[in-house]
C-alpha positions in Angstrom: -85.3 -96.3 24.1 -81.8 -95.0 22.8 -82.2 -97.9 20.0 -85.7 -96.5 18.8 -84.0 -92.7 19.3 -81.2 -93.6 16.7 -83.2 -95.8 14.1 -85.6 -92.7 13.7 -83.0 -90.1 13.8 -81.5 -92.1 10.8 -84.6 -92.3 8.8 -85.0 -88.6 9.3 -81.8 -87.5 8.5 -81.9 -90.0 5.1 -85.2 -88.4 4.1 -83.4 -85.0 3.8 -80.7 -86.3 2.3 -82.8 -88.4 0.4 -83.7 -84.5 -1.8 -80.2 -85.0 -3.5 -81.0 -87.2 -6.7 -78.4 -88.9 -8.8 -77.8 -91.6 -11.6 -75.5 -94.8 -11.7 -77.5 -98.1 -12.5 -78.9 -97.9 -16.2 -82.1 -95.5 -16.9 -82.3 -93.5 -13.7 -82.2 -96.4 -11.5 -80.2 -96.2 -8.4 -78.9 -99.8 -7.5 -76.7 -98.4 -4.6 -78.9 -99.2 -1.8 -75.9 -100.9 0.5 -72.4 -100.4 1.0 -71.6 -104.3 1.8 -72.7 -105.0 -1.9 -71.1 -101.8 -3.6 -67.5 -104.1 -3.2 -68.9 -106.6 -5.1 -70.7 -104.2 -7.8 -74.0 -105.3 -6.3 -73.0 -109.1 -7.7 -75.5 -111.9 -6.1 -77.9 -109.1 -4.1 -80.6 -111.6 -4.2 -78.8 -114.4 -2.9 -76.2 -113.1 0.0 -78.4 -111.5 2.6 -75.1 -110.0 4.6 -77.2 -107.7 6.9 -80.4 -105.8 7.2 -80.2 -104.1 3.8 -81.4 -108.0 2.3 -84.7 -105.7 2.7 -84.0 -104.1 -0.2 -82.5 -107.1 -2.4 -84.4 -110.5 -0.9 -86.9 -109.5 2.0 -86.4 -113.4 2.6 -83.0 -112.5 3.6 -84.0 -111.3 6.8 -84.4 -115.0 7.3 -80.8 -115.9 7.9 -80.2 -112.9 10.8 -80.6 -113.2 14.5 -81.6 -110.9 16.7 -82.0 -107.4 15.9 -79.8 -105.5 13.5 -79.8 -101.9 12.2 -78.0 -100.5 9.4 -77.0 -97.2 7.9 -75.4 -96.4 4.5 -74.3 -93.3 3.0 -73.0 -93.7 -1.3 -71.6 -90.6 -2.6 -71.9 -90.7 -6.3 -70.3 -88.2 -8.9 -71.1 -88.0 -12.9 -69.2 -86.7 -15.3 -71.3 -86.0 -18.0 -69.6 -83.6 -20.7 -70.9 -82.9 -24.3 -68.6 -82.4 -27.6 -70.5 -80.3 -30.1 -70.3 -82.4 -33.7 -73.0 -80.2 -35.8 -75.3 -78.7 -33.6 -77.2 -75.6 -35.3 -78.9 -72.8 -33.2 -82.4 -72.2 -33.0 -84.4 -70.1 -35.3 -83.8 -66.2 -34.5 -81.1 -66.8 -32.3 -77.7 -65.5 -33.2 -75.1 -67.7 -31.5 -75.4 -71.7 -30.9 -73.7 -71.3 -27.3 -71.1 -73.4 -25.1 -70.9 -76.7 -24.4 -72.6 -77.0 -21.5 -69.7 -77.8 -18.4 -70.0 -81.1 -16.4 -73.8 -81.5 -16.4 -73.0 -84.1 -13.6 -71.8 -83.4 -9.6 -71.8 -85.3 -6.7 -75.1 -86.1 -4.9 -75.5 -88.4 -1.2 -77.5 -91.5 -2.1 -78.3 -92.9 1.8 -80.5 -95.7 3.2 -81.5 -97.3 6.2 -82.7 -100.6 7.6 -84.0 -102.3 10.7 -84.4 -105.9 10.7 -85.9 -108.3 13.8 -85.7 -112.3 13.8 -89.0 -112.1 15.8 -88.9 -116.0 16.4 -87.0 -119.1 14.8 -89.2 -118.8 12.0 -90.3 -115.1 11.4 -88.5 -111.9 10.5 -90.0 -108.3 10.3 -88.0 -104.9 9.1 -88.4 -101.4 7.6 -86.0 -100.2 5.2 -85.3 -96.7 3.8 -83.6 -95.3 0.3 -84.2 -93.8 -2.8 -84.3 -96.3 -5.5 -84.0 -93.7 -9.0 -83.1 -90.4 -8.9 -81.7 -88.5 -11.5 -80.0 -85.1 -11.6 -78.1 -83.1 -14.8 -77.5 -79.7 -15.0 -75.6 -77.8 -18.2 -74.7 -74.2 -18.2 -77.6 -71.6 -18.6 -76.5 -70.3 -21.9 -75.0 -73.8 -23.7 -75.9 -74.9 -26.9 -78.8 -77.1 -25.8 -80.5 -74.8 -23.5 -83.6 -74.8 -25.5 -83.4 -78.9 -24.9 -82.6 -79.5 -21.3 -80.7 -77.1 -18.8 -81.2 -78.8 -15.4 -83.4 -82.4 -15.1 -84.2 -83.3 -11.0 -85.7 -86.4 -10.5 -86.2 -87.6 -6.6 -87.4 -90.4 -4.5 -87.6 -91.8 -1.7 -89.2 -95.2 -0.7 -90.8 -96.8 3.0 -89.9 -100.4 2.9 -91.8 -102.8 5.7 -90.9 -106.3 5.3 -91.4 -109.9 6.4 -89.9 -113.5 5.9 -90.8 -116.0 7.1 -88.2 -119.5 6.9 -90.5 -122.4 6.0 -87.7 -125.3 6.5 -83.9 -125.1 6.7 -83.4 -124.8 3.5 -86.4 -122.1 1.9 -87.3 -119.2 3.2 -90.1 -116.5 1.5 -90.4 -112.4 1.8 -92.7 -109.9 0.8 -92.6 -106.2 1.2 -94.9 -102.9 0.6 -93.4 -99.9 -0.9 -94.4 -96.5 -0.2 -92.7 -94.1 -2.8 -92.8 -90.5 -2.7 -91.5 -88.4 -6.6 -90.8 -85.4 -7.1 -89.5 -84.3 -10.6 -88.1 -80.6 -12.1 -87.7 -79.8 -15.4 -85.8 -76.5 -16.9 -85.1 -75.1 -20.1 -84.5 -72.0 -21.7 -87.5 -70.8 -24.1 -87.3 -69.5 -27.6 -89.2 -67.1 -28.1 -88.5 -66.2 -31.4 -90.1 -69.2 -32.7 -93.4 -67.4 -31.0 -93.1 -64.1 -32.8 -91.0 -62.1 -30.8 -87.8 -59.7 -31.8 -84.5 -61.6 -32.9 -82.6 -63.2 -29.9 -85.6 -62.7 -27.5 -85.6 -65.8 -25.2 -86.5 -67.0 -21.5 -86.8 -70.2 -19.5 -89.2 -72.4 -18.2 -89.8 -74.4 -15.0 -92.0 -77.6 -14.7 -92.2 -79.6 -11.4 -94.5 -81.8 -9.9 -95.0 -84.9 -7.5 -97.2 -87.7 -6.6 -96.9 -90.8 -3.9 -97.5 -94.5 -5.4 -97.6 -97.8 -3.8 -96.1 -101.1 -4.9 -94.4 -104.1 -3.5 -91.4 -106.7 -3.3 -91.1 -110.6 -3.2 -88.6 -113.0 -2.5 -87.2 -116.4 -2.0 -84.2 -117.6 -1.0 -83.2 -121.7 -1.3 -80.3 -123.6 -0.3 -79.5 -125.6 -2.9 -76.7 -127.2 -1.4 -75.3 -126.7 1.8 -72.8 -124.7 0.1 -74.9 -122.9 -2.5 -77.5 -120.4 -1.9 -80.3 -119.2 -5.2 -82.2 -116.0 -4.3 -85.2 -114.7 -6.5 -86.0 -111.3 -6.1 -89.3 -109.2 -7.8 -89.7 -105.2 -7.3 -93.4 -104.3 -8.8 -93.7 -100.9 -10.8 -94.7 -97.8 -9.3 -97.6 -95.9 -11.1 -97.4 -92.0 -11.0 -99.8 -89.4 -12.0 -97.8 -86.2 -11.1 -99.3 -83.3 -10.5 -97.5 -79.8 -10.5 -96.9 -76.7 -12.1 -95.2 -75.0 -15.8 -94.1 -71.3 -15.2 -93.1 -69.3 -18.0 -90.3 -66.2 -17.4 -88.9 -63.7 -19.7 -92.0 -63.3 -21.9 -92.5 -60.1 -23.6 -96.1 -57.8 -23.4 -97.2 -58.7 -26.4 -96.8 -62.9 -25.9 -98.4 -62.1 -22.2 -101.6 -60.4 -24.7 -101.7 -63.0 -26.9 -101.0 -66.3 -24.1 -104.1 -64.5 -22.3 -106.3 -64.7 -25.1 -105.3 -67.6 -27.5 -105.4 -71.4 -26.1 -103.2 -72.5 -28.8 -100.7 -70.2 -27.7 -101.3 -70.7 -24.3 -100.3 -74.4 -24.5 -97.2 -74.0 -25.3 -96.1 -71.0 -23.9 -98.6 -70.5 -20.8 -98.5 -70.8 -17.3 -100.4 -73.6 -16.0 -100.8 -76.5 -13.4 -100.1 -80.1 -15.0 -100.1 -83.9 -15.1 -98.1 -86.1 -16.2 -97.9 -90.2 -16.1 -95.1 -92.3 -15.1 -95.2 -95.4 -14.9 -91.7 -96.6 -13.2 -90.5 -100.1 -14.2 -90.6 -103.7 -12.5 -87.3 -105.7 -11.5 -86.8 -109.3 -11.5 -83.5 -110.7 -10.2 -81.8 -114.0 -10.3 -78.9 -115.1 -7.8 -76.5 -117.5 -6.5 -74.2 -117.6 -3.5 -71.3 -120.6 -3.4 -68.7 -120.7 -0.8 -66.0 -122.2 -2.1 -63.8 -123.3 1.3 -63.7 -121.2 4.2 -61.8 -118.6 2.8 -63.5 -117.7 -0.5 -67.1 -116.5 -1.8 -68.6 -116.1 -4.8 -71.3 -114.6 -6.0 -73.6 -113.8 -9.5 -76.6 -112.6 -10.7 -78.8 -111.0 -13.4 -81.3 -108.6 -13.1 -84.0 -107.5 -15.5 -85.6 -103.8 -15.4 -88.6 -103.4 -17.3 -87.9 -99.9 -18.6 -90.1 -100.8 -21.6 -93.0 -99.1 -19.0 -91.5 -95.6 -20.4 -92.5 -95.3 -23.9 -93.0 -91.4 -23.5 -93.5 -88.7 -21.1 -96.6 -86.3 -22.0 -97.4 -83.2 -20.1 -101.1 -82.1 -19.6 -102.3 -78.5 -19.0 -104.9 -79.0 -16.1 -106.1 -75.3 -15.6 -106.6 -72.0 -17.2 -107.6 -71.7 -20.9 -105.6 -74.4 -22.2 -106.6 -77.1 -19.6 -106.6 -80.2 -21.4 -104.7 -79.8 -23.3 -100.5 -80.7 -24.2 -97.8 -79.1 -23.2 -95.2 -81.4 -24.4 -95.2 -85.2 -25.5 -91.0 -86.7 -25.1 -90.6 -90.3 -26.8 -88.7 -92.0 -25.0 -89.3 -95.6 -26.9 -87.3 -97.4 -24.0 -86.6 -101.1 -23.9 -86.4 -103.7 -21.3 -82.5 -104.3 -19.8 -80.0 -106.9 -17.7 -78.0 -106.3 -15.5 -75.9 -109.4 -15.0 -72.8 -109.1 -12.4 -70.0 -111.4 -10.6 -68.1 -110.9 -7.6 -65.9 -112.5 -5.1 -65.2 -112.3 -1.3 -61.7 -113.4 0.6 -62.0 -113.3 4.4 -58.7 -113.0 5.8 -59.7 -113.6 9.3 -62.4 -112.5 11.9 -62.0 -109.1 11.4 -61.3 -108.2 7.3 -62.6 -109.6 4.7 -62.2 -108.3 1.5 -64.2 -107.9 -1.8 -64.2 -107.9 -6.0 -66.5 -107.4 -8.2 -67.6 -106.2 -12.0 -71.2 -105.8 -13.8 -72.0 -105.5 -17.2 -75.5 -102.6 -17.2 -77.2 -101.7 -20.2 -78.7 -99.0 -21.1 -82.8 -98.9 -21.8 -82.1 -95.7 -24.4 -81.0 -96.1 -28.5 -79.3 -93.2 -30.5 -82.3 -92.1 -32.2 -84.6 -91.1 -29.2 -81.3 -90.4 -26.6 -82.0 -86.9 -24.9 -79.6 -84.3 -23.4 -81.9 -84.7 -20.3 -80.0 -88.3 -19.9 -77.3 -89.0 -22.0 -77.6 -92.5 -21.1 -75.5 -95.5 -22.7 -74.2 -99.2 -21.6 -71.7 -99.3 -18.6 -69.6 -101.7 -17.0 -68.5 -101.4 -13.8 -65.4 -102.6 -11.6 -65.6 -102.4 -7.6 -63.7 -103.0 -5.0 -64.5 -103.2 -1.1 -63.9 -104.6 2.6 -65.4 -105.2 5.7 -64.1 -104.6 9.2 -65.4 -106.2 12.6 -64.4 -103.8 15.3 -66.7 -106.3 17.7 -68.8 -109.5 17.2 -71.8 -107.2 17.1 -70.7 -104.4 14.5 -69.2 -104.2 10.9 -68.3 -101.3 9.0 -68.2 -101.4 5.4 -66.7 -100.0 2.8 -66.7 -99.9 -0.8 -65.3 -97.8 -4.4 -66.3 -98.6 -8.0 -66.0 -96.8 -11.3 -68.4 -97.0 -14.1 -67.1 -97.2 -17.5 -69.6 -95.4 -20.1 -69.8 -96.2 -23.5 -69.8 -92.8 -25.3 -73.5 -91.7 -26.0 -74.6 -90.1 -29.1 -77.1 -87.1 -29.5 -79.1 -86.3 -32.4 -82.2 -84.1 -31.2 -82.3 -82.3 -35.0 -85.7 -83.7 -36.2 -88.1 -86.4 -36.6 -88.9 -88.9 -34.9 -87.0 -87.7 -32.0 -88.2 -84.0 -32.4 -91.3 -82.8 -34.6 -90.4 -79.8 -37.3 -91.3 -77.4 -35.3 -90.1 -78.3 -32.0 -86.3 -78.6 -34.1 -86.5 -75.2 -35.5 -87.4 -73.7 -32.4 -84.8 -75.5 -30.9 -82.3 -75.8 -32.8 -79.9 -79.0 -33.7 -78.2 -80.5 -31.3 -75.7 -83.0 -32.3 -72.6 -84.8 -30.7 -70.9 -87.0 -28.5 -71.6 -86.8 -24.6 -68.0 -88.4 -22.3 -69.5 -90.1 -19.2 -67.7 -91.8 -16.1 -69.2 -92.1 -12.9 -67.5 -92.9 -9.6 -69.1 -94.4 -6.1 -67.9 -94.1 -2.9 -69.7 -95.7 0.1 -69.7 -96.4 3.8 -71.6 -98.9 5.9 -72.4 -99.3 9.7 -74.4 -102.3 11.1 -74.9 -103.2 14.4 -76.6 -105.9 16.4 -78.3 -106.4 19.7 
């Protein structure tokens, strides 16, 4: 009873934590779904099935544990995401073009949980927990691309039952369904100038929704030698239709008249309920595992996100006079990505072990459709790690890496990125965003 008491706590407790989103892997994908593979920047995932969180990265994984295992991880990740204005304009009927916009990164709590249970010599059952994308950016209320972005939330969180099932000593195959929950929130200030109101008149706007999808994993694990170990990993897409809400504040009396009798006016400037399709991308992952003597490990992989599934986001009115039709259509034009990593593990003796890694991550986004909502460019990351056995039955983990950003540029001034009008009642904005991002994170697994 007290192990069923603690494994639900834990999901409970990551479910509200679960509400803080962030961004490290490429896009808005959030890779950091263990702290035993954070040490070796998430190098050979598919293949190295360490503990219980193989759930996540190979359900076949769950192949190669005993007994029963739980496991609890907590990532702490903190973005620094600050713009440099190059030739950014202001908006039409606004006086000033405004700040720079502060960090539009902080720190957020990435956590996730797993249970795992060899049920017999040849099959394995488990349930994991995490958030696998998030994304959250937030510039200052009066910067110079309010009327772009201000704050972007983006949340998930994902149920994760799993079996494998070892068909010989050397192959063993998993499959998983995924139960994803989104919920998304949109800011920015509103011009309303550019809508026939006095000089300098502006407000903001709000725009949240959510929706549930369900999808599924696969995997296979092989030993190809007795030394060397291939994993093959699939994640399906998840398929949204959100549904929410687009509140309007700060209009004046005369745009409340004319949003209450004009459609046209009332699409762009209205308050409304709304839908929106998302379509959130496929991975496929490649992996190997070679011990090397008894000392040394090491590990590889590639991984490919199909972020091509994001061509544009475009917002529906679905109520009131303007139901049907668009609030707002963002290109997005994204392309597929790898992800292709190495690390290495030194075990000094029954207790440490220590690990190395780095990752090359690139980024789905190009400089001519690259928004302030996610200034997002190629990375590389370097990680370091360990592992401590207190006892036989229990590890702790640990585990640090920093992400080098390749500076991203933004040109939201026009075509194609922007139409004409959107620009002028937006303004330019134009310059160089400095990004760096650095994970912390802590692992606790025990057996019975």
């Amino acid at each position: 009873m007290k192990f069923k008491q603690t494994v639900v706590g834990w999901s409970v407790a990551s479910a509200l934590l679960a509400m803080s989103g962030s961004v490290a892997a490429s896009g808005f994908a959030l890779i950091e779904q263990s702290g035993s593979g954070l040490g070796n920047a998430y190098a050979g995932g598919a293949a190295s099935a360490e503990d219980a969180s193989t759930i996540f990265f190979n359900p076949a994984g769950m192949s190669r544990l005993s007994g029963k295992q739980v496991v609890v991880v907590a990532n702490t990740i903190t973005p620094s995401i600050k713009f440099t204005n190059i030739a950014s304009v202001p908006a039409a009927g606004q006086a000033a073009v405004g700040g720079a916009g502060g960090d539009a990164g902080g720190m957020a709590l990435v956590p996730s949980a797993y249970f795992a249970w060899a049920l017999d010599p040849k099959w394995s059952a488990g349930l994991g927990f995490g958030a696998p994308f998030g994304l959250k950016t937030e510039y200052d209320a009066n910067w110079m691309g309010r009327f772009h972005a201000i704050k972007s939330d983006i949340k998930t969180y994902n149920l994760n039952p799993s079996v494998a099932y070892k068909a010989n000593d050397n192959v063993a195959l998993g499959f998983g369904v995924n139960w994803q929950r989104a919920e998304a929130e949109l800011t920015k200030a509103v011009n309303y100038v550019a809508f026939g109101a006095p000089a300098n008149t502006e407000g903001s706007n709000k725009i949240v929704g959510n929706d549930s999808a369900w999808g599924y994993n696969l995997g296979a694990m092989i030993n190809v030698t007795p030394d060397t170990v291939v994993g093959l990993a699939y994640r399906s897409a998840m398929s949204y239709r959100l549904s929410g809400s687009a509140a309007y504040y700060g209009r004046t009396a005369a745009l409340d008249a004319g949003v209450a009798g004009s459609a046209a006016l009332a699409a762009q400037i209205g308050d409304s309920q709304i839908t929106a399709d998302i379509k959130l991308p496929a991975t496929y992952s490649v992996a190997v595992k070679h011990q090397l003597n008894p000392k040394w490990e090491v590990l590889a992989d590639a991984t490919q996100t199909r972020w091509s599934s994001i061509q544009s986001l475009d917002i529906y009115r679905s109520s009131g006079i303007a139901s049907g039709l668009s609030l707002e259509s963002v290109p997005f034009k994204w392309r597929d990505t790898w992800r292709v990593g190495a690390g290495a593990n030194y075990r000094y003796d029954s207790q440490w072990l220590s690990r190395v890694g780095i990752a090359y991550d690139q980024t789905p986004t190009s400089d001519t459709y690259r928004i302030a909502r996610l200034p997002d460019q190629d990375r590389t990351w370097l990680s370091v790690g360990g592992q401590y056995k207190p006892t036989k039955e229990s590890a702790v983990d640990f585990g640090y890496a920093h992400l080098f950003i390749k500076d991203p540029s933004l040109n939201m001034s026009g075509p194609p990125a922007l139409s004409a009008a959107q620009a002028t009642g937006r303004g330019a904005l134009i310059g160089v965003s400095d990004n760096k991002v650095d994970i912390l994170s802590v692992q606790y697994t025990h057996g019975f």
